[in-house]
C-alpha positions as CSV (number, residue, x, y, z in Angstrom):
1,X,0.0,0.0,0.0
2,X,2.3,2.6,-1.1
3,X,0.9,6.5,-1.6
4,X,0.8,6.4,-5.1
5,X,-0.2,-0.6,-4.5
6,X,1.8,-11.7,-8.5
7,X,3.0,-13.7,-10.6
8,X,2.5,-17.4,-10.6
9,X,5.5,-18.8,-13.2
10,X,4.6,-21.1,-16.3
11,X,7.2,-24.2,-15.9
12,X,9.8,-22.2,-18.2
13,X,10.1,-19.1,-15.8
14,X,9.9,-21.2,-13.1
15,X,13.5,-23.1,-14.5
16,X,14.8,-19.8,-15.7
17,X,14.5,-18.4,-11.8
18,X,15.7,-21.3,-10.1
19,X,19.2,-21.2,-12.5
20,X,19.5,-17.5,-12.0
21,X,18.0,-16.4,-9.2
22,X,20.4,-18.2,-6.1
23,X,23.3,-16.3,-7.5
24,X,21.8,-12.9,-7.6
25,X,20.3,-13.4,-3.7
26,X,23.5,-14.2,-2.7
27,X,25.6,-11.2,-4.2
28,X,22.5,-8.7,-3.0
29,X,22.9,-10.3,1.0
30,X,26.9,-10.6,0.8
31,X,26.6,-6.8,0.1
32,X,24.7,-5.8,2.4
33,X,26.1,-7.9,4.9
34,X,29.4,-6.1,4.4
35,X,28.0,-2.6,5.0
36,X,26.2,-3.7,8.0
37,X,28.1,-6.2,9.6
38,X,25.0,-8.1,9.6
39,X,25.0,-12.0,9.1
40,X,22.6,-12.9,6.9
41,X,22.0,-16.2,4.6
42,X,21.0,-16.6,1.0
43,X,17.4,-17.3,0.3
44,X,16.4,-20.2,-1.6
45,X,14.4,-18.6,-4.8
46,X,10.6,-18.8,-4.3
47,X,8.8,-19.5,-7.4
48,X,6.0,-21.4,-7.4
49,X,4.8,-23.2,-10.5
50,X,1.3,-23.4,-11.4
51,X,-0.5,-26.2,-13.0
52,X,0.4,-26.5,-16.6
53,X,1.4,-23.2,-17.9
54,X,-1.7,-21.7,-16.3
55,X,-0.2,-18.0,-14.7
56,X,-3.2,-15.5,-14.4
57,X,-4.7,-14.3,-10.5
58,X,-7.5,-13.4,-10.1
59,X,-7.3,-10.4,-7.1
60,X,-10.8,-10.4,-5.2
61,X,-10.0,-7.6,-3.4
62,X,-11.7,-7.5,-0.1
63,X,-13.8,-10.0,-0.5
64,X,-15.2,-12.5,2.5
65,X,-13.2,-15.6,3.0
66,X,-16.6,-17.7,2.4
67,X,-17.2,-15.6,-1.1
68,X,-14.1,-16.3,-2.0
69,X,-14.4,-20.0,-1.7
70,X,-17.6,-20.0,-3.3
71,X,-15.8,-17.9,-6.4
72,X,-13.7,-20.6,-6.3
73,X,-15.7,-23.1,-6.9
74,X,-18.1,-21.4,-9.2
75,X,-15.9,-19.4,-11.3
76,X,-12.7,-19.3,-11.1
77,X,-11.4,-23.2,-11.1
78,X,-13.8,-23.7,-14.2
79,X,-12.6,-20.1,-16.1
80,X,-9.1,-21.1,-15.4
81,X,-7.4,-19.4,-13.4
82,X,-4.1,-20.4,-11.5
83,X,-4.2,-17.8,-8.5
84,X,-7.0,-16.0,-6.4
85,X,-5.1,-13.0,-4.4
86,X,-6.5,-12.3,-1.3
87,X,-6.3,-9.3,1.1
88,X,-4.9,-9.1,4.7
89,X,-5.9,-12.0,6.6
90,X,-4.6,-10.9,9.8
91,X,-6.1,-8.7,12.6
92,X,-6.3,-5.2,12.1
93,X,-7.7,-2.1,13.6
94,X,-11.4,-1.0,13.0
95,X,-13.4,0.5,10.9
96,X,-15.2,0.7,7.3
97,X,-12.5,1.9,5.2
98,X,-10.7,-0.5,2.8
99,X,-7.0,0.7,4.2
100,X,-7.7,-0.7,7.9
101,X,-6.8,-3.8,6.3
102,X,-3.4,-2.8,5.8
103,X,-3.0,-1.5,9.9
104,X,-2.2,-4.8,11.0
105,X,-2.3,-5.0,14.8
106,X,-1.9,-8.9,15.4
107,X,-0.8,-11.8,13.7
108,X,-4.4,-13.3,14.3
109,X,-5.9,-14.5,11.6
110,X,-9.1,-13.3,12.3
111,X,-10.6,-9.5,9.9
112,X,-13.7,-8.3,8.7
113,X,-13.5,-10.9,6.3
114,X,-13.3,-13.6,8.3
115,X,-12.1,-16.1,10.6
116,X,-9.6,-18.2,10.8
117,X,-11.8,-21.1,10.4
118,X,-13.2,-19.5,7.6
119,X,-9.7,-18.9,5.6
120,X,-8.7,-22.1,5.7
121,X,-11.6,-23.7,4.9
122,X,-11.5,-21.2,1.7
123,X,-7.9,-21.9,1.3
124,X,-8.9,-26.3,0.8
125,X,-12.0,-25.3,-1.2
126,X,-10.1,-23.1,-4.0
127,X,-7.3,-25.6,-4.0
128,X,-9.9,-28.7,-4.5
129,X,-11.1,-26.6,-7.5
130,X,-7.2,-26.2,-8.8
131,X,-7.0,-22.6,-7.6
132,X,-4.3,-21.5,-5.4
133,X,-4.0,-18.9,-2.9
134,X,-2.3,-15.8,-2.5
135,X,-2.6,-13.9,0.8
136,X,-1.2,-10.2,0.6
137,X,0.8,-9.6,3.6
138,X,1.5,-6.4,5.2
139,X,5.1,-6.7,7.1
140,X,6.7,-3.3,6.6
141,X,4.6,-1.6,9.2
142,X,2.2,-2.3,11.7
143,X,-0.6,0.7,12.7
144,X,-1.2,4.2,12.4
145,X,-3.5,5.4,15.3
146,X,-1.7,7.5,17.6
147,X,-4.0,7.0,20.3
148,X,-4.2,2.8,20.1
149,X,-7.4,1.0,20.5
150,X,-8.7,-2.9,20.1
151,X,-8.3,-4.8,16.6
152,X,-11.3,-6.0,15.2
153,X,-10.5,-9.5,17.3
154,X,-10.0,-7.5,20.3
155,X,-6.5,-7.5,20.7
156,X,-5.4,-3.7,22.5
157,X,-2.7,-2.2,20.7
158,X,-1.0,1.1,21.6
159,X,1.4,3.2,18.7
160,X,5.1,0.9,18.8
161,X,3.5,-1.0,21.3
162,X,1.7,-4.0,20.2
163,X,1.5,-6.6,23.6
164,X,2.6,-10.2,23.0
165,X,4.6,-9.1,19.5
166,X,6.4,-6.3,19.6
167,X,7.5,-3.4,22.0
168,X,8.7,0.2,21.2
169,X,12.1,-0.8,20.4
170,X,11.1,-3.1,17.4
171,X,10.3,0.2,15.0
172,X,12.5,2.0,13.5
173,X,14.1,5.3,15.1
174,X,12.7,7.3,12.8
175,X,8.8,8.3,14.1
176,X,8.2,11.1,11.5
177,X,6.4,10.6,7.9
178,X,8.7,10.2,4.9
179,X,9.0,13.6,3.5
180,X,11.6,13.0,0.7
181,X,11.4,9.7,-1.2
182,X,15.1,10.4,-2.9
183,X,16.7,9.6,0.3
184,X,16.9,6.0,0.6
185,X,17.4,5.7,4.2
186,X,13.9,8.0,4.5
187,X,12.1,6.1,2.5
188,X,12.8,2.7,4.1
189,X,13.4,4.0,8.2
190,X,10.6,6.7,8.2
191,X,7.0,5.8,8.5
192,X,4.2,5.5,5.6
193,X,2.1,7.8,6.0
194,X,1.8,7.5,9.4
195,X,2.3,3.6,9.8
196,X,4.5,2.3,12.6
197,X,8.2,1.3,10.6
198,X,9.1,-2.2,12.1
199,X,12.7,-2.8,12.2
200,X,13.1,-5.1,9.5
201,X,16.9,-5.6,10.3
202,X,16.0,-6.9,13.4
203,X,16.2,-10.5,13.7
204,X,13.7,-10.5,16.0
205,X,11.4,-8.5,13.7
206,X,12.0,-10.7,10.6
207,X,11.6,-14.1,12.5
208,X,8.2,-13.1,13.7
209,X,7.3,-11.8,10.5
210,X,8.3,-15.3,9.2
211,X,6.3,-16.9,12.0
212,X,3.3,-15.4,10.6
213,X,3.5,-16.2,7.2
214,X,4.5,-19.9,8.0
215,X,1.4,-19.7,9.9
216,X,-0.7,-19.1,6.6
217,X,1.5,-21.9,4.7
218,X,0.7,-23.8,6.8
219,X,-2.8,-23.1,6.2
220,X,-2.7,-24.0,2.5
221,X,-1.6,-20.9,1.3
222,X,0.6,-20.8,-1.9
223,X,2.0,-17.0,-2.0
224,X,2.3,-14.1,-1.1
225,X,1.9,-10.3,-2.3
226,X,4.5,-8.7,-0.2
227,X,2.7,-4.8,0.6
228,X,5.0,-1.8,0.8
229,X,7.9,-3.6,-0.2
230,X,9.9,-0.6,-1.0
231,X,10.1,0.2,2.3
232,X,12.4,-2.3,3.1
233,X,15.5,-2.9,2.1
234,X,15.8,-5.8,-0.5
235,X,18.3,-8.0,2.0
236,X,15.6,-8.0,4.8
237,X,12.6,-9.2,2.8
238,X,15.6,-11.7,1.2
239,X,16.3,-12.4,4.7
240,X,12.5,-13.0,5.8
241,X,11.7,-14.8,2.7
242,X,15.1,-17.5,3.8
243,X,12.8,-18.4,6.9
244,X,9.6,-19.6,4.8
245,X,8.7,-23.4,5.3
246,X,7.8,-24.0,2.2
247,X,11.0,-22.0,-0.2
248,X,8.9,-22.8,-3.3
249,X,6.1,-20.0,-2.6
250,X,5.1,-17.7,-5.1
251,X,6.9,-14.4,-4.2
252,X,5.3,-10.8,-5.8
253,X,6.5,-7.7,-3.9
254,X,4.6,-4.3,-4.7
255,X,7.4,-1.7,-5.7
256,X,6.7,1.6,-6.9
257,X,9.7,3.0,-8.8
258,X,9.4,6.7,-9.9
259,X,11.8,8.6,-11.6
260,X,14.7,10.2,-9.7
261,X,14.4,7.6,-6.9
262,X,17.4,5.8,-5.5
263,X,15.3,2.8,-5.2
264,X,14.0,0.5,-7.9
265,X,12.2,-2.2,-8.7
266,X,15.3,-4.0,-10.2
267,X,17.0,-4.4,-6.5
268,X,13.9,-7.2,-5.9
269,X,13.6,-9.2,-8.6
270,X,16.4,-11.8,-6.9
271,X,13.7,-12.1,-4.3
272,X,10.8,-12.9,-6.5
273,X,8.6,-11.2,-8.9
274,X,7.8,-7.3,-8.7
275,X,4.6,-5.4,-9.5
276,X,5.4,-3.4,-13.3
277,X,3.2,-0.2,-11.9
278,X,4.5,1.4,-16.1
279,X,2.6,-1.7,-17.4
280,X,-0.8,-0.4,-16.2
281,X,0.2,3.3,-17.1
282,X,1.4,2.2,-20.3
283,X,-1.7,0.5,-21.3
284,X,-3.6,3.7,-20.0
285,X,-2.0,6.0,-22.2
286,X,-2.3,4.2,-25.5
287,X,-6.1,2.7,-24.9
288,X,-7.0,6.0,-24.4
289,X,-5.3,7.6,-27.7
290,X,-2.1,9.0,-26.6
291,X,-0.6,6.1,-29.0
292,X,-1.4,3.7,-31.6
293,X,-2.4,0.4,-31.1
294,X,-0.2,-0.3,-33.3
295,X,2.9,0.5,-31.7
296,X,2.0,-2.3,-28.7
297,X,3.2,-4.9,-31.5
298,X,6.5,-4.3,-29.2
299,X,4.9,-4.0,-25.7
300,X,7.4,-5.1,-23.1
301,X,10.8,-4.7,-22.0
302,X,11.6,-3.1,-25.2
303,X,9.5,-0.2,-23.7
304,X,11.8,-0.2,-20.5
305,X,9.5,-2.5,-18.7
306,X,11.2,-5.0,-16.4
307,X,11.8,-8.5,-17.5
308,X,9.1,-10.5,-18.9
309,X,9.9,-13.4,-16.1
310,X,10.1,-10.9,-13.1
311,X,7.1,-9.0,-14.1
312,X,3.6,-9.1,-12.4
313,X,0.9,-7.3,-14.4
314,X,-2.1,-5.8,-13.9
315,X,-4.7,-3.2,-15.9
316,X,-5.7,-1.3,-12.5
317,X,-5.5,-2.8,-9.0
318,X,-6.8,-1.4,-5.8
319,X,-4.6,2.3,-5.2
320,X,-4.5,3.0,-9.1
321,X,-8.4,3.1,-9.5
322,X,-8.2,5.2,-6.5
323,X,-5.8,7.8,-7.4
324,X,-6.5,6.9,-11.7
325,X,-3.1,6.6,-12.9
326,X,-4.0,3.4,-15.0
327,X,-7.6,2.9,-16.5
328,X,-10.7,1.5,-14.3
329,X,-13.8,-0.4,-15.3
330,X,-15.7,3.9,-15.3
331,X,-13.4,3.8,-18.7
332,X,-16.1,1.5,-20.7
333,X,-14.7,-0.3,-23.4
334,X,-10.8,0.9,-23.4
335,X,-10.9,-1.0,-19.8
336,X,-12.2,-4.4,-21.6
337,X,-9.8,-4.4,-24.3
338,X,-6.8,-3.6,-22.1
339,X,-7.5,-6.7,-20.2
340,X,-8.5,-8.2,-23.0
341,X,-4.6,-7.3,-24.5
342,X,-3.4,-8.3,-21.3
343,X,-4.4,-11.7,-21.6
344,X,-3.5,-12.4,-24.8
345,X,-0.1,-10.7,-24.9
346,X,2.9,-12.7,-23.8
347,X,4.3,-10.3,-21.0
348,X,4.5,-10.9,-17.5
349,X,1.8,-12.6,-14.9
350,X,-1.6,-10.9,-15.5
351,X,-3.5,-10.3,-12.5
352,X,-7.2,-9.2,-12.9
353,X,-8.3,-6.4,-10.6
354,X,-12.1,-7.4,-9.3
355,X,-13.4,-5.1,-6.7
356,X,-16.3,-2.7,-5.6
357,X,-17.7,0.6,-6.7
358,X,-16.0,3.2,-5.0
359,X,-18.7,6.1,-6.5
360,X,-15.2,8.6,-6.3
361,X,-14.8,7.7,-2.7
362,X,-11.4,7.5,-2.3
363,X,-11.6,5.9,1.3
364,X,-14.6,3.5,0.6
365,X,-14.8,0.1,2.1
366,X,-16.4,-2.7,0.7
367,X,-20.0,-2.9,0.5
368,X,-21.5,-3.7,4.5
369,X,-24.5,-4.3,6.2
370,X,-26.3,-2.2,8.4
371,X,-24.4,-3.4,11.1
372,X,-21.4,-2.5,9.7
373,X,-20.4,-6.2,8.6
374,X,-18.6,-6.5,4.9
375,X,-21.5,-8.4,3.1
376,X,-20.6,-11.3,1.5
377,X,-20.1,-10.7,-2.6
378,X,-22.6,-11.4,-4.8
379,X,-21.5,-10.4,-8.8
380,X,-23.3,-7.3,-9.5
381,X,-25.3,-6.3,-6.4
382,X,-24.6,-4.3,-3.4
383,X,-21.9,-2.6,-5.7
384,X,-20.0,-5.6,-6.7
385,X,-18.4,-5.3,-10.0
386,X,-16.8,-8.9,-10.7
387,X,-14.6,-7.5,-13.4
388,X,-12.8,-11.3,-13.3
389,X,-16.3,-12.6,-14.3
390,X,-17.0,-10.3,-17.5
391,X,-17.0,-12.5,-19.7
392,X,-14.4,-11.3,-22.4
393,X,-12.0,-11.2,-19.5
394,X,-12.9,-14.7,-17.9
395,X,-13.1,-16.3,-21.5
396,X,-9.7,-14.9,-22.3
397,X,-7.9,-16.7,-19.2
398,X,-8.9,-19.9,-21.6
399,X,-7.3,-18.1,-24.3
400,X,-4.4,-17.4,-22.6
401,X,-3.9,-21.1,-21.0
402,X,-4.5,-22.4,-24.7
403,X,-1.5,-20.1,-25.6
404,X,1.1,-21.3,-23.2
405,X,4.3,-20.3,-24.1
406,X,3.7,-19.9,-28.0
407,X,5.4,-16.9,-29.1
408,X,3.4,-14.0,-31.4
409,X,2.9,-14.7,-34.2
410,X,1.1,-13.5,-37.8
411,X,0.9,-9.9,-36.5
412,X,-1.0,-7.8,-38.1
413,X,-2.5,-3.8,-38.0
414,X,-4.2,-0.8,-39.8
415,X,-1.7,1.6,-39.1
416,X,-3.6,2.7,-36.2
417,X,-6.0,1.0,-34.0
418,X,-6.8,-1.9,-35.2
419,X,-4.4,-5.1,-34.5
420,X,-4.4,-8.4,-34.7
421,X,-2.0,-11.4,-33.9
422,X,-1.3,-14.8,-33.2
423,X,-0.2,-17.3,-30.4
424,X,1.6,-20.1,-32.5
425,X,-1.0,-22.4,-33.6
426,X,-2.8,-22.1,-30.5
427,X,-4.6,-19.0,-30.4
428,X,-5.7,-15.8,-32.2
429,X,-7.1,-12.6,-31.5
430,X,-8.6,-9.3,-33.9
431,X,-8.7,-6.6,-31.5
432,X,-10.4,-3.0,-32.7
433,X,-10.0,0.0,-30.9
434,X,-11.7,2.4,-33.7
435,X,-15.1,4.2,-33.8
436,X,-15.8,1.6,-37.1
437,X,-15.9,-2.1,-37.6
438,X,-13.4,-3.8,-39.1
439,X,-14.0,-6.0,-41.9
440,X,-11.3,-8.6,-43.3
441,X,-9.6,-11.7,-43.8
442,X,-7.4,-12.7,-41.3
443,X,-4.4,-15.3,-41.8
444,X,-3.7,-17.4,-39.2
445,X,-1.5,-20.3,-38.3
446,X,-4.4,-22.4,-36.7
447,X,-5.7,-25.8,-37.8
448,X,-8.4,-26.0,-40.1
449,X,-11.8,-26.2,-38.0
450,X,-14.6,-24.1,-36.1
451,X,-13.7,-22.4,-33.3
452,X,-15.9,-20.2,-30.6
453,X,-15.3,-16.8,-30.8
454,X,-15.3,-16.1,-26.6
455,X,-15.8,-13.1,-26.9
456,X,-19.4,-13.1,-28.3
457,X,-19.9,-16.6,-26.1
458,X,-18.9,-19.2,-23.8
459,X,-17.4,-22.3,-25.4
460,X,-19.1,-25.6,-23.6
461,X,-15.8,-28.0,-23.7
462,X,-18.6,-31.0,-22.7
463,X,-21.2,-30.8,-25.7
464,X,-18.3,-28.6,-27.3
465,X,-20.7,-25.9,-28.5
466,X,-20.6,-22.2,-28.4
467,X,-23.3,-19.9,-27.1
468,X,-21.8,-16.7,-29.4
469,X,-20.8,-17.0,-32.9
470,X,-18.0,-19.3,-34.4
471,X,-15.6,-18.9,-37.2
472,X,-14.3,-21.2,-39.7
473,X,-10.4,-21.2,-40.6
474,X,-10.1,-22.6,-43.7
475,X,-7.1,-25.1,-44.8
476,X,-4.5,-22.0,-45.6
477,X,-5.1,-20.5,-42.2
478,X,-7.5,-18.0,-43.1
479,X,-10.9,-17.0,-41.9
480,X,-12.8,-13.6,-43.0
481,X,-14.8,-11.9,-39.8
482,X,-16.1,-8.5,-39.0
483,X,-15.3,-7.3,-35.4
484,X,-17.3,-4.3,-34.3
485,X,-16.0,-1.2,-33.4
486,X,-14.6,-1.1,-29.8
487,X,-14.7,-4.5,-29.3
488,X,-12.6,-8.2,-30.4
489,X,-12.5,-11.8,-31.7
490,X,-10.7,-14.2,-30.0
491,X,-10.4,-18.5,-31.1
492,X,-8.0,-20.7,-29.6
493,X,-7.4,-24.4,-29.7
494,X,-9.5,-25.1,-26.5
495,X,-12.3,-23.7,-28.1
496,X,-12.9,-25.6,-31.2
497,X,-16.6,-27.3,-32.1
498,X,-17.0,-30.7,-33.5
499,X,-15.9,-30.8,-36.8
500,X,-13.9,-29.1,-39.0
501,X,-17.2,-28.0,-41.3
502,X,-19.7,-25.5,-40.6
503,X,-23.2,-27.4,-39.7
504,X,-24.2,-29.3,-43.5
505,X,-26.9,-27.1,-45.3
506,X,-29.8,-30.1,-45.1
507,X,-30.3,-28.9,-41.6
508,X,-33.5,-27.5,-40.4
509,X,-32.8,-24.2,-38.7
510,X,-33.8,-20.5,-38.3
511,X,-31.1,-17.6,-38.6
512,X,-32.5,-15.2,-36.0
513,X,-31.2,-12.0,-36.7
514,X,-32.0,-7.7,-35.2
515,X,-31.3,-5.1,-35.6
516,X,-30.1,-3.0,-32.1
517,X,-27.9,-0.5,-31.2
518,X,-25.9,-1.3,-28.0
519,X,-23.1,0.5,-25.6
520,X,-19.8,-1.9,-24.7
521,X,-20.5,-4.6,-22.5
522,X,-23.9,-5.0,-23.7
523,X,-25.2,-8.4,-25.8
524,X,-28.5,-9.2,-27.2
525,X,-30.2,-12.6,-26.9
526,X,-33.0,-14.3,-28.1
527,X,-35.5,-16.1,-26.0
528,X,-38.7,-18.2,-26.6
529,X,-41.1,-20.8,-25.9
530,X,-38.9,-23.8,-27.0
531,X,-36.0,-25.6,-24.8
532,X,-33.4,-24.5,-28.0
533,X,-34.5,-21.1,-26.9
534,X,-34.3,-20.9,-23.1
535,X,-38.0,-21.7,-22.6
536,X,-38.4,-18.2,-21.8
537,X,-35.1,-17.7,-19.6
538,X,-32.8,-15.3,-21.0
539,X,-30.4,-16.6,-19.0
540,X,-30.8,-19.8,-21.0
541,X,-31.4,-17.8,-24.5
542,X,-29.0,-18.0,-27.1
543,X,-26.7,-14.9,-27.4
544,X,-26.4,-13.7,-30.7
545,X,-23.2,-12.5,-32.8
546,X,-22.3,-9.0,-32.7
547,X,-19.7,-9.4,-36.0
548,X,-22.3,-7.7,-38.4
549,X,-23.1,-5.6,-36.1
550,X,-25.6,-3.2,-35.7
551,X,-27.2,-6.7,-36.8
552,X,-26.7,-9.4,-34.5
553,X,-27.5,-13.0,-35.4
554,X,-26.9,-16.6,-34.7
555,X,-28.6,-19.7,-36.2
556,X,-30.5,-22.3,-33.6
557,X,-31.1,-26.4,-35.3
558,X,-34.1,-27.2,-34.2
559,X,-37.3,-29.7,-35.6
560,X,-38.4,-28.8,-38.4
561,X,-41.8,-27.3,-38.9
562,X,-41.8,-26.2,-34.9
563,X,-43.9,-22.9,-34.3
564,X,-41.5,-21.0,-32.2
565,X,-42.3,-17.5,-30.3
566,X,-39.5,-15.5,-29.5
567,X,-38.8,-12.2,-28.2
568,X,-35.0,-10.1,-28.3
569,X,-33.8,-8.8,-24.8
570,X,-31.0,-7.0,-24.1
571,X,-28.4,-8.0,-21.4
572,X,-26.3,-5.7,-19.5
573,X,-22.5,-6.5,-17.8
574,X,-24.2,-6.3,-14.3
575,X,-26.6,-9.0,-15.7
576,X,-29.7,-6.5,-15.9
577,X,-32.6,-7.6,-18.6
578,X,-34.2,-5.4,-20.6
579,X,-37.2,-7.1,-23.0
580,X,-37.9,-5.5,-26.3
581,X,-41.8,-4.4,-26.4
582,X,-44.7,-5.7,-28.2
583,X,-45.9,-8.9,-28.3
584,X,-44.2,-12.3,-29.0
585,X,-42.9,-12.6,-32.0
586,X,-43.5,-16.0,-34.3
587,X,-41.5,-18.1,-36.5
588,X,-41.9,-21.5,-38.2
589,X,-39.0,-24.1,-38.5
590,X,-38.5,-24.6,-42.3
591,X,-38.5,-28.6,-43.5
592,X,-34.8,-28.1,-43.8
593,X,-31.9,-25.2,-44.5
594,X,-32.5,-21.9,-42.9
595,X,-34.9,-19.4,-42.3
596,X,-32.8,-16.3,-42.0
597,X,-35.1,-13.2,-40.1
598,X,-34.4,-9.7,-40.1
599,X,-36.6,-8.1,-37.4
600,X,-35.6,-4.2,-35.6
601,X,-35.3,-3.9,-31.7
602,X,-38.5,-2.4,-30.6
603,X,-38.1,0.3,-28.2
C-alpha cells in the first residue's frame, strides 16, 4: 500500500529463476552484509509453479473468505485461473474503510472478512477446485492510530506498542512521515504515511514476521503479495523470505519506482517477482489515444518495462483506480480491451483487478450491512463489480492457458488502431480499438476447424458448443470476420466445435437475426417458448453474434416445422434484462436449411 499498491511462473520461468536467481540473492545479502556487519544467509528462490502453464490471478480484493471460496468453486477453477489474491488476513484495527486492512495490529488471523476457520476452509476449497491462494501480507509496518485501541479481534494495541509481538524498540528510530522519497534511508526507516516502521533488520522483527506467514502456509496458502515492499530494504525481505517453510512460494512484492528515486524495482527481482506499476500506465496511455495500437506490437521490455519473467501485471489494481493513474472499469470499453490485450499478450503474470464501486470515494470500504459487517459478494449487487467474471475477460484466461508459451505470431495492424496477432498455432485474437468495424480476412497459423469466438460466447468443452458466434479457418489458415468497433475476436485451440465444417446445409434451422444498437458490454439474446430457446429464460437464450453488427445474429437447429415464439432482450455487464416491447414474435422451422429473419429492436 504505497501512496501512489503476482506472478505465478509457467514451468519455463519457473526453470529460468531457479538457474539464475540463487546467485543474484547471494551477491544482494553478501553486500549488504558487508555494509552492515549483519549476518545474513542466501534465500532459496521462491517460485511457485502453477498447473500446466496456467499463470493468471484473479485479485478479489476484499472480499469475504466464504465468497471467496464460493468464487472458487463457481468461477474461477472452471474459467481457469491459476491464483485468487487475497487481502490481509490478519487482525487489524477497525473501521469501514478498505486501508484498515493494511494496519495490522496482530498476527491473528481473524478481519472483517473472516475467521480463521473461515480462511482455511476457503484456502482447501479453491485448492480442490485447482485454484491457489495468495494472501497479501503487510510486514513493513504495523498501525497508524496514535491513540491505540482494540483490533477488530479485540486485541489492544498502543502506537510501537503491540502486547505479545512487539514493544517500542522493534520500529525503526525514525517516528516522523517520509518527507523525501530520494533519500533511501527515509524512504525505508521513516513511517508510511503515518504507519508504525518495524525494524526489519532486526532479527527478532523478521523471524516473527516469518512466523506469521509460516502460519498461513501452513494453512494451505501458496504465496504471497509482499505490501510496501519498497520500504524495506531488498536483504531484509531476502532475509525474511530465507525463513519460509515452504521456499517454493510464489513471491510478488509491490514496488513503486518513480523517476529520480534511488530505489528501484530492479533491486527485488532476486527475491521474486515485482509489481510493473509502467505496465498499467502504459496501457492507460495508449487505450486511451495517446498512441497507436499499433505501436503495442513491441509491448514489453523493449519499452523499458522489467523482464518478462520478473514482471507481475495488472490493468488497474486497488490504489491506481483510486488515485487513476491506469484505467478502471468507469473507462467503458478501453478498460475491456486492455484486459482483453493483457491476456492475450505474452508479458508478464496478468493479475485481474475485481473489486467494488468506489462512487469517487477515495476511502470506501467494501459494501456492509447495516451493522457494519462487509456483506458477503454477490457479482453485481450491493456494488460488486466482478470484473474477473466479464465474460471477455474470464473467456480470455482460456485463451491465454491455450497459448502457453507460444510466441506471437502472424501480426498484423491498420496503421492505427486496429491489431491483430497470433499465439503459435494455438490462439488468435482481432482486437479493434476504432469508432468503425473492421472487416477482413485474417491469416492465421491455426488448424483447419470451427472455433468459438469467446468473446461473443462461452465455449461448452462437454457438448463442445458455443453460445456466441463461431468462425471457420479454412485449410491456408485463413478465416474472414467483422469485429465491431470497440470491441474483439478471439479462437483458440481449446475452443474448437465438432468438426472441422460449418453445420451441413440439409439442416433444419432458423437464422435469427435484429437489428439493435448497444453500448460496450452490452449483448443481445433471443429467448422463446422452446428448450433450443431458453423456454423463456434469458439466462438460458441463445446470445447472438455482434460481427455484423448493428445486426446481431446466430442460427439455432431445431425440428423442423416447430412454431416458435421468440422475443430479443437485451443483457447488461451487471446482468440487468431489458425485454424488447410488443408482443411475441412467431416463427416457423423450415422442412430443412434456414430461415434467415431480419426483425428491428422495438423500443
Amino acid at each position: 500500500m504505497e501512496p501512489s499498491t503476482r506472478r505465478p511462473h509457467t514451468r519455463s520461468r519457473h526453470r529460468s529463476i531457479l538457474r539464475s536467481l540463487a546467485g543474484t540473492l547471494a551477491g544482494v545479502l553478501a553486500a549488504t552484509a558487508l555494509v552492515t556487519g549483519a549476518a545474513v544467509g542466501a534465500a532459496p528462490p521462491a517460485s511457485a509453479a502453477p498447473p500446466g502453464e496456467r499463470d493468471v490471478t484473479a485479485v478479489l480484493f476484499q472480499w469475504t473468505w466464504t465468497s471467496v471460496a464460493r468464487e472458487c468453486t463457481s468461477t474461477l477453477g472452471p474459467a481457469g485461473y491459476a491464483y485468487v489474491q487475497v487481502s490481509p488476513p490478519q487482525e487489524h484495527v477497525r473501521g469501514s474503510q478498505w486501508w484498515t486492512s493494511y494496519q495490522p495490529v496482530s498476527y491473528r488471523i481473524e478481519s472483517k472478512l473472516g475467521n480463521r476457520a473461515q480462511f482455511a476452509a476457503m484456502v482447501s476449497t479453491c485448492r480442490s477446485a485447482g485454484v491457489e491462494v495468495i494472501a497479501d501480507t503487510v510486514i513493513n509496518h504495523m498501525s497508524g492510530a496514535p491513540g491505540g485501541g482494540t483490533g477488530y479481534a479485540g486485541s489492544p494495541f498502543q502506537y510501537y506498542s503491540y502486547p505479545g509481538i512487539y514493544s517500542d524498540a522493534d520500529f525503526n528510530g525514525c517516528r516522523r512521515d517520509i518527507a523525501d522519497y530520494r533519500n533511501r534511508w527515509e524512504v525505508q526507516n521513516c513511517n508510511l504515511v503515518g504507519l508504525a516502521d518495524l525494524a526489519t533488520g532486526s532479527q527478532y522483527v523478521r523471524g516473527r514476521i516469518a512466523t506469521y506467514m509460516n502460519d498461513l502456509i501452513a494453512l494451505g496458502v501458496r504465496g504471497f503479495r509482499i505490501d510496501a515492499a519498497k520500504h524495506m530494504p531488498a536483504a531484509d525481505v531476502a532475509d525474511i523470505v530465507s525463513r519460509l517453510s515452504d521456499p517454493s512460494v510464489y513471491i510478488v512484492q509491490e514496488v513503486i519506482g518513480a523517476a529520480g528515486e534511488p530505489i528501484t524495482p530492479a533491486e527485488y527481482t532476486g527475491i521474486g517477482d515485482v509489481h510493473e506499476f509502467n505496465y498499467g500506465r502504459q496501457l492507460k496511455r495508449v487505450f486511451t489515444g495517446g498512441d497507436r495500437l499499433a505501436n503495442l506490437r513491441t509491448f514489453g521490455a523493449t519499452w523499458g518495462l522489467l523482464p518478462s519473467d520478473r514482471a507481475g501485471v495488472f490493468v488497474d489494481n486497488h490504489d491506481t483506480e483510486r488515485n487513476f493513474e491506469t484505467l478502471t472499469e468507469a473507462d467503458g470499453a478501453a478498460y475491456t480491451l486492455a484486459n482483453v490485450f493483457m491476456l492475450a499478450w505474452p508479458y508478464g503474470a496478468p493479475a485481474v483487478h475485481s473489486g467494488y464501486a468506489t462512487n469517487g470515494d477515495y476511502n470506501k470500504g467494501a459494501p456492509q450491512s447495516s451493522s457494519g459487517a462487509v456483506l458477503d459478494a454477490t457479482c453485481y449487487t450491493n456494488g460488486w463489480r466482478c470484473q474477473h467474471d466479464w465474460r471477455e475477460i474470464r473467456n480470455m484466461v482460456g485463451f491465454r492457458n491455450a497459448a502457453g508459451t507460444a510466441a506471437t505470431s502472424q501480426w498484423w495492424d491498420n496503421g492505427s488502431n486496429q491489431i491483430a496477432f497470433g499465439r503459435g498455432d494455438q490462439a488468435y485474437l482481432a482486437l479493434n480499438g476504432e469508432g468503425t468495424a473492421l472487416s477482413r480476412t485474417f491469416t492465421t497459423s491455426l488448424p483447419a476447424g470451427v472455433y468459438c469466438d469467446v468473446m461473443s460466447g462461452d465455449y461448452d468443452p462437454t457438448a463442445r458448443s458455443c453460445s456466441g458466434s463461431t468462425v471457420t479457418v479454412a485449410a491456408n489458415g485463413t478465416f474472414s470476420a467483422n469485429v465491431a468497433a470497440r470491441s474483439a475476436l478471439a479462437i483458440h485451440a481449446g475452443a474448437m466445435l465438432d468438426g472441422t465444417t460449418p453445420p451441413p446445409p440439409g439442416d433444419a434451422r432458423i437464422s435469427f437475426g435484429v437489428e439493435a444498437t448497444t453500448q460496450w458490454g452490452r449483448s443481445i439474446r433471443v429467448v422463446g417458448s422452446t428448450a433450443a430457446l431458453g423456454t423463456w429464460s434469458p439466462a438460458a437464450g441463445v446470445a447472438l453474434s455482434s460481427a455484423t453488427y448493428p445486426v446481431w445474429r446466430a442460427e439455432v437447429a431445431m425440428p423442423p416445422g416447430t412454431r416458435v415464439e421468440y422475443k430479443y432482450v437485451r443483457v447488461d455487464g451487471n446482468g440487468g434484462v431489458t425485454w424488447e416491447s410488443g408482443a411475441n414474435r412467431v416463427a416457423t422451422v423450415p422442412a430443412s436449411g434456414v430461415l434467415t429473419l431480419s426483425d428491428t429492436w422495438r423500443s
